[in-house]
Every structure is written in structure tokens, then in C-alpha cells.
C-alpha positions as a printed Julia matrix, in Angstrom:
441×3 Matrix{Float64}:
   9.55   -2.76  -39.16
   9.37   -1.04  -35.83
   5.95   -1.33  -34.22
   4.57    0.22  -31.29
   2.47   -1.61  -29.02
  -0.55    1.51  -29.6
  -0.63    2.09  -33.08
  -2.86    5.04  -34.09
  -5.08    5.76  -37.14
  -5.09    9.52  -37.89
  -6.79   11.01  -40.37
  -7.85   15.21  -40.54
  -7.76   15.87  -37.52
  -8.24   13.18  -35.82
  -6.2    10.27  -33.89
  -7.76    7.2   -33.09
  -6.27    4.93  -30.75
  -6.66    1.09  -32.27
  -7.19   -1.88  -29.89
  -4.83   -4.05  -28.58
  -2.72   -6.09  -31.22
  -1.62   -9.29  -30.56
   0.81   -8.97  -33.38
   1.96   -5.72  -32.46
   2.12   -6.3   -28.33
   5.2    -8.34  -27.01
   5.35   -7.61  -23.53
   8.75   -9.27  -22.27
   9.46  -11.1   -19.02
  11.52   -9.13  -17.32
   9.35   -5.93  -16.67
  11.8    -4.47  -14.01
  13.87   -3.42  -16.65
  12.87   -0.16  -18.88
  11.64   -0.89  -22.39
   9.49    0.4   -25.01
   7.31   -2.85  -25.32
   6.74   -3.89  -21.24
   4.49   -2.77  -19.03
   6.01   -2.42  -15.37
   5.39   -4.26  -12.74
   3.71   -2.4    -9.54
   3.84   -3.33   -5.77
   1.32   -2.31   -3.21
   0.8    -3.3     0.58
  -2.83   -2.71    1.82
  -3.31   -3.04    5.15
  -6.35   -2.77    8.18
  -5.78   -2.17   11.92
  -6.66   -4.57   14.26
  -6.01   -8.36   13.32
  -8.66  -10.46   12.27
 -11.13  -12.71   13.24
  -8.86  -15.45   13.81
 -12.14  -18.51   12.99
 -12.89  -17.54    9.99
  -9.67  -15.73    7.64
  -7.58  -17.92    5.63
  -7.97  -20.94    3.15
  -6.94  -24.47    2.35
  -5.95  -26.4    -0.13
  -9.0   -28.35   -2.24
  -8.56  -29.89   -5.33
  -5.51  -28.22   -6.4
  -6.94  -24.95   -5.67
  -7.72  -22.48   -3.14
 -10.79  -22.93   -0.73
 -11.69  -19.63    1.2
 -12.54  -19.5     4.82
 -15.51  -17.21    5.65
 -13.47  -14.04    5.39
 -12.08  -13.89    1.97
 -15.16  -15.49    0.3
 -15.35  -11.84   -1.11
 -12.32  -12.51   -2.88
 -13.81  -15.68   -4.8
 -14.15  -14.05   -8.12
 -10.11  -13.28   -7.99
  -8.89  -16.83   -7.1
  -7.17  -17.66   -9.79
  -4.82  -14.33   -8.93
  -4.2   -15.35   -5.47
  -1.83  -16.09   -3.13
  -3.29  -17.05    1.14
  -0.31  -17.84    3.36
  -0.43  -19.1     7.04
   2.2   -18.85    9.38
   4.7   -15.63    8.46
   5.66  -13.55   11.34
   8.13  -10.79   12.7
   9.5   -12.73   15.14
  11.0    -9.27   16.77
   7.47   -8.4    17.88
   7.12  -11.43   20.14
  10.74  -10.6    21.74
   9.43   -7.3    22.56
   6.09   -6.16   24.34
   2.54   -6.91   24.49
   0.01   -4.4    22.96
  -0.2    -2.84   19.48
   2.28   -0.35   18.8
   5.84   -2.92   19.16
   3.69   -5.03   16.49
   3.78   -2.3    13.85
   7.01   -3.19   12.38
   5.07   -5.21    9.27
   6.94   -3.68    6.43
  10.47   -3.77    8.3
  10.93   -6.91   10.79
  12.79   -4.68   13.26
  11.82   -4.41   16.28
  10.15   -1.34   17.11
  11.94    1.1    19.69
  10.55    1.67   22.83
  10.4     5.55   23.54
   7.9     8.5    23.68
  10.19   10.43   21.73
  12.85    9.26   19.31
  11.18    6.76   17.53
  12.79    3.99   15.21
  11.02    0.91   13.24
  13.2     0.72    9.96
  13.42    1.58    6.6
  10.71   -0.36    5.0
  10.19   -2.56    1.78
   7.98   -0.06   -0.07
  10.42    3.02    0.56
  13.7     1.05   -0.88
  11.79   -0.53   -3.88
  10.34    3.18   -4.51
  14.18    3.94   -4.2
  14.76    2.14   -7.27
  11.75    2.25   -9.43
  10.49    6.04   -8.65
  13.08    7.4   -11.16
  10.59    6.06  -14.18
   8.13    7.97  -12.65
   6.99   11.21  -11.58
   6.01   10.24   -8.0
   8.08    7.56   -6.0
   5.37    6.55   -4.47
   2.12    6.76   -2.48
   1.31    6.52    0.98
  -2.49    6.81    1.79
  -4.6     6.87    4.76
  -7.77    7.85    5.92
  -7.43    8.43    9.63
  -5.02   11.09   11.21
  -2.6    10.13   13.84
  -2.97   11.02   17.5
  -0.75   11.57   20.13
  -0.76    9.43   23.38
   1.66    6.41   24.9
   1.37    3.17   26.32
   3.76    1.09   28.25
   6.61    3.22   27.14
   5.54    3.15   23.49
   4.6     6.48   21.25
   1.06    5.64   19.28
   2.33    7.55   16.47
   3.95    3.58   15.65
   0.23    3.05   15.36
  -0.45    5.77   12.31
   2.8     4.63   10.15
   3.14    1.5     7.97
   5.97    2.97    5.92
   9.18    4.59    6.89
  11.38    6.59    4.81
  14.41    5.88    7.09
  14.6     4.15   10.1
  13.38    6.86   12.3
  11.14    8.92   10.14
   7.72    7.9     9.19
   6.56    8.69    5.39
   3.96   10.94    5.74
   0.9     9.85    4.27
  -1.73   11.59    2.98
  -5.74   11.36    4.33
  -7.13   14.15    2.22
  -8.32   12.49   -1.11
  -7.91   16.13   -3.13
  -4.69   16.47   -1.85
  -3.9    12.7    -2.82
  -5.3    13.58   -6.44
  -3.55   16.57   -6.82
   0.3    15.11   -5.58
  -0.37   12.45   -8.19
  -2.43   14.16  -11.98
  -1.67   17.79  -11.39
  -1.04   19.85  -14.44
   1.09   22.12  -12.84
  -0.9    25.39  -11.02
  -0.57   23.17   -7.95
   3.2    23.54   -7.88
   3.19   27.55   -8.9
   1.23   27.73   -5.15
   3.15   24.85   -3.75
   6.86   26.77   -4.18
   5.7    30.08   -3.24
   4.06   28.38   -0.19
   6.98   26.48    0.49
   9.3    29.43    0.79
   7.17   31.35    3.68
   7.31   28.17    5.68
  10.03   26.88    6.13
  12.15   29.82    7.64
   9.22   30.51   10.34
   8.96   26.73   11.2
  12.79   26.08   11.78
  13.09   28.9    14.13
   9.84   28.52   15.85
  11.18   24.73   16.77
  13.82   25.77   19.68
  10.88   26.87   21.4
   8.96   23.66   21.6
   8.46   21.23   24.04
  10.03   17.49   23.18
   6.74   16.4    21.7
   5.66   19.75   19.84
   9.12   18.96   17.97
   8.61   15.62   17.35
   5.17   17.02   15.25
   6.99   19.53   14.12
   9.78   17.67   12.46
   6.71   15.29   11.05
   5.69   17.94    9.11
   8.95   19.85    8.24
   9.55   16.41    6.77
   6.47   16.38    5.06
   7.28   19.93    3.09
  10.94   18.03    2.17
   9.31   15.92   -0.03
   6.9    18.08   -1.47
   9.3    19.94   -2.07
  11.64   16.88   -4.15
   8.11   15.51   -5.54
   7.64   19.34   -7.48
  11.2    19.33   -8.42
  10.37   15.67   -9.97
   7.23   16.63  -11.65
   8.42   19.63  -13.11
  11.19   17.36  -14.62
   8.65   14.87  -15.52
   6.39   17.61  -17.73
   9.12   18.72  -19.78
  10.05   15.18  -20.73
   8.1    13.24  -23.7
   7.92    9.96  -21.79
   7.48    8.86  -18.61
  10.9     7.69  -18.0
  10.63    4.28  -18.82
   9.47    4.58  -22.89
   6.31    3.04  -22.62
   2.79    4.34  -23.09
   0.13    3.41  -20.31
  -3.19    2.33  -21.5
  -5.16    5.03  -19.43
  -3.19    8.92  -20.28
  -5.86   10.81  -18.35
  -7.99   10.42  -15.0
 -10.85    8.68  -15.64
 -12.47   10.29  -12.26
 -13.4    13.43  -10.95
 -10.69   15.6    -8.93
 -12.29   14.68   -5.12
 -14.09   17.67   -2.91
 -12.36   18.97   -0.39
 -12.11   17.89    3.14
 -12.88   13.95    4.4
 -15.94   12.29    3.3
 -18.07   11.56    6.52
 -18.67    7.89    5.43
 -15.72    5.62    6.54
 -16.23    3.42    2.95
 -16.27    6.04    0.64
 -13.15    7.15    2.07
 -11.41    4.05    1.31
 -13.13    3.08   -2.51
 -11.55    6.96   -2.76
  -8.42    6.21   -2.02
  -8.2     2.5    -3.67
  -9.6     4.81   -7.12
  -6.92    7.37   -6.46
  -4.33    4.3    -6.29
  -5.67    2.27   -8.92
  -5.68    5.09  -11.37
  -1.93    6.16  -10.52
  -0.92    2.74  -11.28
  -3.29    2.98  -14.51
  -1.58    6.09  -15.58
   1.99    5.05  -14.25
   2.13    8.27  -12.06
   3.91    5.67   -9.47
   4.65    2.11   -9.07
   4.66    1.7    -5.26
   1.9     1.81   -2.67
   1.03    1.59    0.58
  -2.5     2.02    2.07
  -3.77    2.02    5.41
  -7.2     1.31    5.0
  -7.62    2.58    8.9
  -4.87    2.94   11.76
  -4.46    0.73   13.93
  -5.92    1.32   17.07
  -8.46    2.4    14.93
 -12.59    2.26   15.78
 -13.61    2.93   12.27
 -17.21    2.17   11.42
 -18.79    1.25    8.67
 -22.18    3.37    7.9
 -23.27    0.78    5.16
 -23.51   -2.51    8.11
 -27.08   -2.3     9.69
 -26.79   -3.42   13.52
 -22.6    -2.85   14.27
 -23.04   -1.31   17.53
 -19.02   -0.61   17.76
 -16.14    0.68   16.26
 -13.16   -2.13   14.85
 -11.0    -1.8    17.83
 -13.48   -2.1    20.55
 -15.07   -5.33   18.21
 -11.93   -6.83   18.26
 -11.62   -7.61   21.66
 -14.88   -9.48   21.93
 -13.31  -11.49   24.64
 -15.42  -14.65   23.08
 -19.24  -12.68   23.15
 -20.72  -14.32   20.53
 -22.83  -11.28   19.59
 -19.22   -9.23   19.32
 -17.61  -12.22   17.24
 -20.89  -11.85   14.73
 -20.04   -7.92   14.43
 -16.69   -8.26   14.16
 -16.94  -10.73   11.25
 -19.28   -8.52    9.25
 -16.53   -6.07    9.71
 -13.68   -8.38    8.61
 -15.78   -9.65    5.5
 -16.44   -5.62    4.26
 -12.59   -4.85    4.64
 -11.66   -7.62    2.11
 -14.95   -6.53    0.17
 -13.23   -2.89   -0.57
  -9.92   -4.78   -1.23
 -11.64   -7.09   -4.3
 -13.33   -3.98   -5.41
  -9.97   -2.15   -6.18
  -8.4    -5.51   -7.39
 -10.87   -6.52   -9.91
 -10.9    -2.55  -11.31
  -7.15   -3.44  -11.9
  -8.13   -6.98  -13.61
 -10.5    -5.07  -15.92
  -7.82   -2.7   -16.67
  -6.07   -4.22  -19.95
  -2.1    -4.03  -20.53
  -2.06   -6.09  -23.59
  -0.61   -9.49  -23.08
  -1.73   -9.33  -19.22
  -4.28   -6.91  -17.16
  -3.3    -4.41  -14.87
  -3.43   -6.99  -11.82
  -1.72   -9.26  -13.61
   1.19   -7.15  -13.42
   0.98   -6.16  -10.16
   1.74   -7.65   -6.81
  -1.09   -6.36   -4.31
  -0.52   -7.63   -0.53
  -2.98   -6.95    2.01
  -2.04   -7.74    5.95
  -2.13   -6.49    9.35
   0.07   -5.87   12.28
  -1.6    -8.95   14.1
  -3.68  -11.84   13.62
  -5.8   -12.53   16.8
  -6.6    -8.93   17.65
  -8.27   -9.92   20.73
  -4.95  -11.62   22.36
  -2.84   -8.88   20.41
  -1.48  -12.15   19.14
   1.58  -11.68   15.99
   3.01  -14.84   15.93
   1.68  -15.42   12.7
  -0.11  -12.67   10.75
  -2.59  -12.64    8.16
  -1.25  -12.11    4.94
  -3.25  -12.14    1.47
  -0.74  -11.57   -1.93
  -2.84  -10.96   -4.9
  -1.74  -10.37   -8.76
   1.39  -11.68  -10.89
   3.94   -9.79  -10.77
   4.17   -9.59  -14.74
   4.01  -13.27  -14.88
   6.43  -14.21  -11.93
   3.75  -15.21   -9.69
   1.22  -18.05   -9.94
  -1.69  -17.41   -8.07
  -4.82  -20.03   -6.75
  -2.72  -21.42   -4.13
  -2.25  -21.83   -0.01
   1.33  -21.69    1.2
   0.98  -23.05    4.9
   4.42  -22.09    6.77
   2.71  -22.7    10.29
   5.57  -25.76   10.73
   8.31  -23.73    8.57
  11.09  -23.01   11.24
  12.06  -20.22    8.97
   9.03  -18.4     8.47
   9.53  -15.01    8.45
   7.29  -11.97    6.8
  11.06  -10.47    5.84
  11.3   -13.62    3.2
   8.17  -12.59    1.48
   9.41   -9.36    1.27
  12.82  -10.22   -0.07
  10.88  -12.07   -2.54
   8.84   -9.05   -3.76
  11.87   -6.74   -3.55
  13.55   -9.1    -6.36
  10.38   -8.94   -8.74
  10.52   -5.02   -8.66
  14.43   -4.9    -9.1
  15.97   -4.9    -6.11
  18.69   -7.85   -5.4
  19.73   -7.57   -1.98
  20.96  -10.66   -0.05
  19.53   -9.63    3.34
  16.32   -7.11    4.45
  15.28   -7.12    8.3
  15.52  -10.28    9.41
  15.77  -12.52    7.04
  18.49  -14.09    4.45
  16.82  -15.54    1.81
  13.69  -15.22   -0.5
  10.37  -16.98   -0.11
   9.61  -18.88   -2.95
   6.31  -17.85   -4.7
């Protein structure tokens, strides 16, 4: 007999969805590859301008276990699904320059061009594991922010390095999306949104190609952002129109959650900096709830960035500025209540995926949830190691309540972490950025 992992009772009328079965469920091991009975596996990278307070983030080993530093004491509750490392690097950011933007090769290990103009960081992890899973899906994947990107230089280097975590190719930043409607809409619309999107789509792009040769270098370079920008809107409606006149999702499985279980957002930005980001950890959650995507990357601010966070009484300054509290004990105080919030938001939107129930595992427990930031000691600018927090299970790949300290490691690289995700989601490649070989996890 051929069972279904959701079985239904139906009677006139009606269609009740039954409970989990442990009878019926048999998720398999190998979720990377399609299947009626296995839930996918999902990868996102979370990250937060800035570094860290470099006394107080990380853990240690205690009793076979994890023991938190100050910082991720928010994250207590999720220990068991956790992975704290100490010591992975890009070692192409310590080659280069000092300052922030040559550090913002996280997702890549390349080393970041210097220019004003033609930029270049690398493809990144997120964009070639979309590559492969995004045909199961209607969207690819997700890029989310909450802070636009703005246009200056320093010491030869272009700050839009400082808006982008993920890159489509090596020289062209995904765009990502601030605007939480807009967010909602690319990933649950039922299909008005693309009627206005194509007829839209067809005024602009004539005018904006021949308005271009009369640009200056750096009018261009925001030009070609965007024109880039309307290619994939354009590919993602294509997609989704597939998508709706198919009876799966591509990958013959049924997700627990089949509609949003939020509100479609206002318009506009909210004005408070942490209602922003619980929007846009919802918005992500749910797409991985409803399997709109399985890849995501979130910049929880820029970096650069001097957020602030309405809901801490007494923070007299933004994150950047509190990063470099040159020692002031006062600043140190303000910039740990900072740090400590950040990783708050994060365990929000992880233990809404733990709640969320895939039959043999939870959401989380099939996901693989990284959280990091493009230095460690944001006061010193200081990447030669960088914090790096890996949460979930990859579908049962990853065993979690442990510190992996690499500080002594001559091969530590951030590139064999990522190799080592890449596999879990299906891609086997033998090199990415700068390293050869997996990190074991």
C-alpha cells in the first residue's frame, strides 16, 4: 500500500488534514535528492555589520557540551541544535586592506577588488547552491535586507561592497530586497502581482537602456544595479507562472504549512529597526515553511551600518559608531547590549523553525542556519578569525551542542565550512574560493 506522509479524512465536504503518522512518515537521509516522502533540506546565512564584541561572543567546551559566552546566552534554549566555531577566516582579507569594505568577501573567500567602479567579490555559496536546488522551487532564493545601500569610497574601495553579502556572479551583486511587502509579494503571490509586473516590465526596460549612454560612470554603475534587478524579476515571473500551473512544487512533496500564516506587510519600512528584522526573519521562515525557496541570505543591517535599536533604554549610538569604543567602558556596556539583541532576533526566528514540525524532524532540524559577520573585533577592523554561529541539522547530517576551536588549525578557512554546506544541499564540487576540502561537521 502506497501511503502519503499527510493522509486526509474527507467526508461531505470536508477535508481534514490528520496529524503526523509515525507509521505513515519515513523521511529518508538523503534529502538533497527529490522524493515524495523527504522533506528538503534549507540553507540560510544571517549576518550583522560590524564584528562583535570580541570579550564576550563565543563558547567552550563543558561537560561534553556547549557553554555560551555572554553573547549567545540568548541562544541557550537552542543548544542542543548548535554549532560555535573559533578561528575560520578569509585569509584574502588580511592580504588586502584595512577597513570594512575588502572584508566583505564572507560568502566567497576572494579577495575583494579594489575600484570605485567595476567591482568584483565572487560568485558566492548561496547563489551556486540556489543554482542547483531553485529548480524544486518557485523562487531560487531570497536575499533580504533592511537598510539601502549608499554611495561613497574609501581608500580606493566602492561602499556598495558594504550593502552586498551575495553575488550572483563575480561582479554583480544580488539585489536584495528591504521592502517587507515587496519581499511578501516575490515569495506567496497569487498571481495579480505578475499581470502588473510584465506590463511594467515592458515600459522600462527600452527607456532605461537608452537613457544609460548618457550617464556618468557611477549613474551606470546604479543603473546596471537595477537593470539587473528587473532581469530577475523578470526570470522569477517566468518561474512562478510555471510553478502555478504545475500540481507540485517540483520536488513531490507536500509542506506542512500550504498558506501564509501572516498578514501581507504595509507598505513602506517600519520606523523601528527590530520590527524590521522579526519581519523579515517571518517572511524567511514562512518561505522555508511553505517551500517557496530553499536558500537565504539576510543582512540583518549593512555593514557600516549605525542601526539602533528603539527597544534598548540608554544606547546613546548607532552599531558602527559603538563598535569602535576604543576600550570606553561605558561604549563596551552599549555595545554588548547591542550584540546580545542581534542574536536575540536570530533565536527568535530559529526556535519558530524548531516549533515548525516536518514529521520525523522540525523545520530547524532540517535546516542549516549560519549567522556571521565580515569581522570579529570591529573596533581593530580585525578578520583574522570571524565569528561564526551554524545552527540546525541539515536533515540529520549535522550534530549540534558542540565548539569546534580551529584557532591552531593551519588550514582554517571559512571556504571549508562552506564546501561543507554546499555538499549537504547537493552540490559536490572539489574546490570553492579558497579552499580544497570540506570541514568536517
Amino acid at each position: 500500500m502506497n501511503l502519503n506522509r499527510r493522509r486526509f479524512l474527507r467526508g461531505t465536504g470536508v477535508a481534514l488534514g490528520l496529524p503526523w503518522l509515525e507509521s505513515i512518515t519515513a523521511f529518508g537521509a538523503d534529502s538533497t535528492k527529490p522524493s515524495v516522502n523527504v522533506a528538503p533540506r534549507r540553507l540560510a546565512v544571517c549576518f550583522t555589520g560590524n564584528g562583535v564584541n570580541p570579550y564576550h561572543w563565543g563558547a567552550a567546551e563543558e561537560g561534553g557540551g556547549l557553554r555560551f559566552q555572554k553573547s549567545l546566552t540568548p541562544l541557550e534554549p537552542l543548544k542542543a541544535h548548535l554549532n560555535v566555531f573559533r578561528g575560520l577566516w578569509n585569509p584574502s582579507t588580511v592580504e588586502g586592506e584595512g577597513g570594512h569594505y575588502p572584508k566583505m568577501n564572507v560568502l566567497s573567500g576572494l579577495r575583494v577588488k579594489k575600484t570605485t567602479t567595476d567591482v568584483e567579490v565572487g560568485t558566492t555559496m548561496d547563489q551556486i547552491v540556489a543554482a542547483r536546488t531553485g529548480k524544486f522551487t518557485p523562487v531560487s532564493n531570497i536575499v533580504l535586507g533592511t537598510e539601502r545601500p549608499h554611495y561613497a569610497t574609501d581608500s580606493g574601495f566602492t561602499s556598495i561592497y558594504s550593502a552586498y553579502l551575495s553575488w550572483s556572479s563575480p561582479v554583480t551583486p544580488a539585489p536584495k530586497e528591504i521592502f517587507p511587502q515587496q519581499a511578501f509579494d516575490q515569495l506567496f503571490d497569487d498571481g495579480s502581482k505578475r499581470v502588473r509586473e510584465k506590463s511594467i516590465l515592458d515600459l522600462v526596460n527600452a527607456d532605461a537602456r537608452s537613457l544609460r549612454v548618457r550617464l556618468s560612470s557611477r549613474d551606470r554603475q546604479k543603473l546596471d544595479e537595477y537593470l539587473t534587478s528587473v532581469g530577475e524579476l523578470e526570470q522569477r515571473i517566468v518561474k512562478a507562472e510555471q510553478f502555478s500551473r504545475s500540481e507540485t512544487n517540483g520536488a513531490g512533496w507536500m509542506p506542512t504549512v500550504t498558506k501564509p500564516t501572516m498578514q501581507r506587510p504595509g507598505p513602506g519600512i517600519p520606523a523601528v529597526a527590530e520590527e524590521h528584522i522579526r519581519l523579515m526573519f517571518d517572511i524567511l521562515v514562512l518561505a522555508f515553511q511553505m517551500d517557496r525557496t530553499r536558500v537565504a541570505t539576510f543582512m540583518m543591517n549593512n555593514d557600516l551600518s549605525n542601526m539602533r535599536f528603539a527597544a534598548l533604554d540608554g544606547i546613546s549610538s548607532g552599531i558602527h559608531e559603538l563598535s569602535h569604543h576604543a576600550g570606553d567602558e561605558k561604549r563596551l556596556e552599549m555595545y554588548q547590549r547591542v550584540n546580545e539583541f542581534q542574536v536575540k532576533l536570530w533565536a527568535e526566528a530559529l526556535t519558530k523553525m524548531h516549533q515548525t514540525d516536518e514529521g520525523e524532524r522540525t523545520l530547524l532540524e532540517n535546516s542549516m542556519i549560519l549567522l556571521t559577520s565580515s569581522l570579529f573585533d570591529g573596533n581593530a577592523h580585525d578578520s583574522r578569525q570571524l565569528p561564526v554561529v551554524l545552527a540546525g541539522g541539515g536533515g540529520g547530517t549535522v550534530r549540534g551542542n558542540r565548539f569546534h576551536d580551529l584557532m591552531e588549525d593551519p588550514n582554517r578557512k571559512l571556504c571549508r565550512l562552506h564546501l561543507a554546506l554546499m555538499k549537504r544541499m547537493g552540490v559536490e564540487v572539489d574546490q570553492f574560493g579558497d579552499a580544497a576540502n570540506a570541514l568536517e561537521i
